[in-house]
N, C-alpha and C positions, 0 to 999 in steps of 0.2 A: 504494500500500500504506500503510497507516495503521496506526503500532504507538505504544503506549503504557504509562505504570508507573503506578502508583499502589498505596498503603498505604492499605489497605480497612480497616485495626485494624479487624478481626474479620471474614472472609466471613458467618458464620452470623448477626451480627446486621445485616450490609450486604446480603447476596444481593437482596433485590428491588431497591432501588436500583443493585445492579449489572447486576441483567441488561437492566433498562430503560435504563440508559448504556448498555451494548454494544449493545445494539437503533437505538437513537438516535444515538451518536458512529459505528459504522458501522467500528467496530475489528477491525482483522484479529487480531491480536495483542496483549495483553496481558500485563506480567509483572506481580503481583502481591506484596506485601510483608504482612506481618504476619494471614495467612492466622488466626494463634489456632485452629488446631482438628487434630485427630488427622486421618491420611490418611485413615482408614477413614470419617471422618465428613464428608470433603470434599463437598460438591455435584456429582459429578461427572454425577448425570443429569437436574439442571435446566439443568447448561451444557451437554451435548449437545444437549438437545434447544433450546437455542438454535443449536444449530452449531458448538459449538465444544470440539476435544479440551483436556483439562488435563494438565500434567505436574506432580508436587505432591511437595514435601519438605518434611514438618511433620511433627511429634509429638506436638501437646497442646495445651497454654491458652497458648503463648509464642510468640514467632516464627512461622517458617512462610511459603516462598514458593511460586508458582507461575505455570507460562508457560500461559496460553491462547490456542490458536490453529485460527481456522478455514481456515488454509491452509495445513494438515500441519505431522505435531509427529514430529520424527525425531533421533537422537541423542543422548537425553536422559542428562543427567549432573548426579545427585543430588550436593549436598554438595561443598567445594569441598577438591581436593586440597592435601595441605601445612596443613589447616585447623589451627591452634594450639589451635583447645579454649580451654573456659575453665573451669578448677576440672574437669578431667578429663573434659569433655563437650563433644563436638563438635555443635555449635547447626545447627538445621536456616535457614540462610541466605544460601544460594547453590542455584539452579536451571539449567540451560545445556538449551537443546536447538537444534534447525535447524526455522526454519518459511518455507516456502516457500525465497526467495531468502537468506533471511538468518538470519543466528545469534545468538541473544540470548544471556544472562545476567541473570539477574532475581536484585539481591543486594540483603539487608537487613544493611547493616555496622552492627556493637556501637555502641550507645549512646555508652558508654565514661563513665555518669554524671559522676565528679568525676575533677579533672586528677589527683588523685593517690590514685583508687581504680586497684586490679586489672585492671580493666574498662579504662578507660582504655588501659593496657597492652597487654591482648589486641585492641581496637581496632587500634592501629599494627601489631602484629603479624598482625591477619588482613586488613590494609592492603597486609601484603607478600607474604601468601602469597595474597592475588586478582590482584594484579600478575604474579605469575609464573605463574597458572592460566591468563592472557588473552594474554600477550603473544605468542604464537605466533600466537593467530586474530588478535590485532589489528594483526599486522604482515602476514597473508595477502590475499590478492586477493577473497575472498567480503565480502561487507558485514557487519558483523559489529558488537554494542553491549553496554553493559554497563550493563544501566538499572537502575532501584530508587533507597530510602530510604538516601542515601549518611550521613544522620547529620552529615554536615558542610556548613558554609556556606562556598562558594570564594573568595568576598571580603566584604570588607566592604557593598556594598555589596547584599549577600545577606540582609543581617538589618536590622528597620527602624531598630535603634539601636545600633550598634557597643556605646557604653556601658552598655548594657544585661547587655551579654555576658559584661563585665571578669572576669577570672577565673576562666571557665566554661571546658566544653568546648562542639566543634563549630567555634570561630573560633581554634584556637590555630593556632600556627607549625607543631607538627608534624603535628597534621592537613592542613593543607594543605598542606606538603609530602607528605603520601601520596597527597593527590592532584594533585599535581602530578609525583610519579613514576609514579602509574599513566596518568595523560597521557605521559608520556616514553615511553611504551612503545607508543604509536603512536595514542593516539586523542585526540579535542579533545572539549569541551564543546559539547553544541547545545544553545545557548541559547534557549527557550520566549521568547516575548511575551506579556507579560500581558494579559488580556480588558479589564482594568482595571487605575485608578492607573499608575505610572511603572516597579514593581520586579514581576517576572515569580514571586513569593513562591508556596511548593506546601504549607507549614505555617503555619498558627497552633492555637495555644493554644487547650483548650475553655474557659481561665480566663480572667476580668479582659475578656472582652469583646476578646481579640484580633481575634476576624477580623472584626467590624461597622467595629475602630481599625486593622484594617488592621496587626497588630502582629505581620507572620510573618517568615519564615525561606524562601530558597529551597534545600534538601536533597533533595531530590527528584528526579535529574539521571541524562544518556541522555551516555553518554561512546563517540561513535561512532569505526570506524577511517576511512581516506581515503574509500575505496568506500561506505560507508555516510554518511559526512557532502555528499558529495559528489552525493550522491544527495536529500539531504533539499530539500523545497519549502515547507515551512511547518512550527512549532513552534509549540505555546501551551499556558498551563497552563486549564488548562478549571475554570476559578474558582465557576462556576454551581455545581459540586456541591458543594461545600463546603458549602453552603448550605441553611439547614431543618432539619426537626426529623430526628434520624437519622442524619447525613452524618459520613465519617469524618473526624477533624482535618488530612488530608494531602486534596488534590486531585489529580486527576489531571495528565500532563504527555501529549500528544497529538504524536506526529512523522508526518506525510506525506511520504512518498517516490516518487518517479519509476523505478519497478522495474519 
């Protein structure tokens, strides 16, 4: 079984590059991030007729996630409980359903722009209410992950220049501690292997010439329970698409499992 995340920043102007990767990568599953488009305006009859059903929770030009999958999409659950809102609106970025053997989460967690913007704030706080949305599936016996655009780097060695970062968000202490508390609650990181270079990176920059310098970020991350890690045979971040005129700034991350 072959499931994977990736941040299309935008389906409506990714679609043909997407459905040519899914034809090509040979993906059973898909979660989706920053879908950008109204549900009603979703592609939902180019992806079947690729084979494949979508579960979709978006609203408009922002956010927006979604689970695709051609081997059954059951239990779908829009929106994540306990969500904090931001500025009295609960953001469309969390998706959960069952396909096949296993149960995703497709989350696109807040920005959180500067360390002492608002944002920022509701960040950790919708850090704690995914934590206690999971940890019941991620302590159970079914294989079960919680993949997407996590917005943070887990270590240093995640971003190509620590110094780079000083004072930002995405590398602080207390982002990483929320993910190292939503790891506490039963699931580890499956670390991808990069196609290329030495850091396994799923972001760069459209600016300055990042991804020719190789100048990204790996945020892009599959946080599986025992059952589902246990299970995995190979991870990579699929670097090709990045690449060319058109391609979204995040890449793909690809996990193969023995299901």
């Amino acid at each position: 079984m072959r499931i994977a995340t990736w941040n299309v920043n935008s389906i409506t102007a990714r679609l043909p590059r997407l459905l040519a990767w899914l034809e090509s990568s040979g993906t059973d599953v898909l979660c989706l991030q920053e879908a950008k488009v109204a549900e009603a305006q979703f592609p939902f009859d180019a992806l079947r007729e690729a084979g494949y059903e979508a579960a979709v929770h978006a609203t408009g030009r922002w956010n927006g996630v979604a689970v695709l999958s051609r081997v059954g999409l059951e239990d779908v659950v829009k929106g994540l409980p306990g969500d904090p809102g931001y500025e009295g609106v609960q953001e469309p970025r969390a998706i959960s359903a069952t396909c096949g053997p296993v149960r995703v989460w497709s989350v696109y967690v807040p920005n959180g722009r500067e360390v002492d913007h608002p944002h920022y704030a509701y960040k950790l706080q919708w850090f704690e209410a995914l934590r206690a949305a999971v940890e019941g599936d991620a302590a159970g016996g079914r294989p079960f992950a919680v993949l997407g655009d996590y917005n943070v780097a887990p270590t240093d060695d995640d971003v190509y220049d620590r110094a780079a970062f000083e004072g930002a968000t995405h590398v602080t202490p207390a982002e990483r501690a929320a993910l190292a508390s939503l790891r506490g609650a039963g699931l580890s990181d499956v670390v991808p292997r990069p196609l290329k270079y030495d850091h396994p990176f799923t972001y760069w920059d459209y600016r300055q010439l990042c991804f020719p310098k190789n100048r990204g970020m790996r945020i892009d991350l599959v946080y599986g329970n025992e059952p589902f890690a246990k299970a995995v045979t190979d991870s990579y971040v699929d670097r090709e698409e990045r690449k060319g005129k058109g391609a979204s700034d995040h890449a793909p991350v690809v996990v193969d499992l023995d299901l």
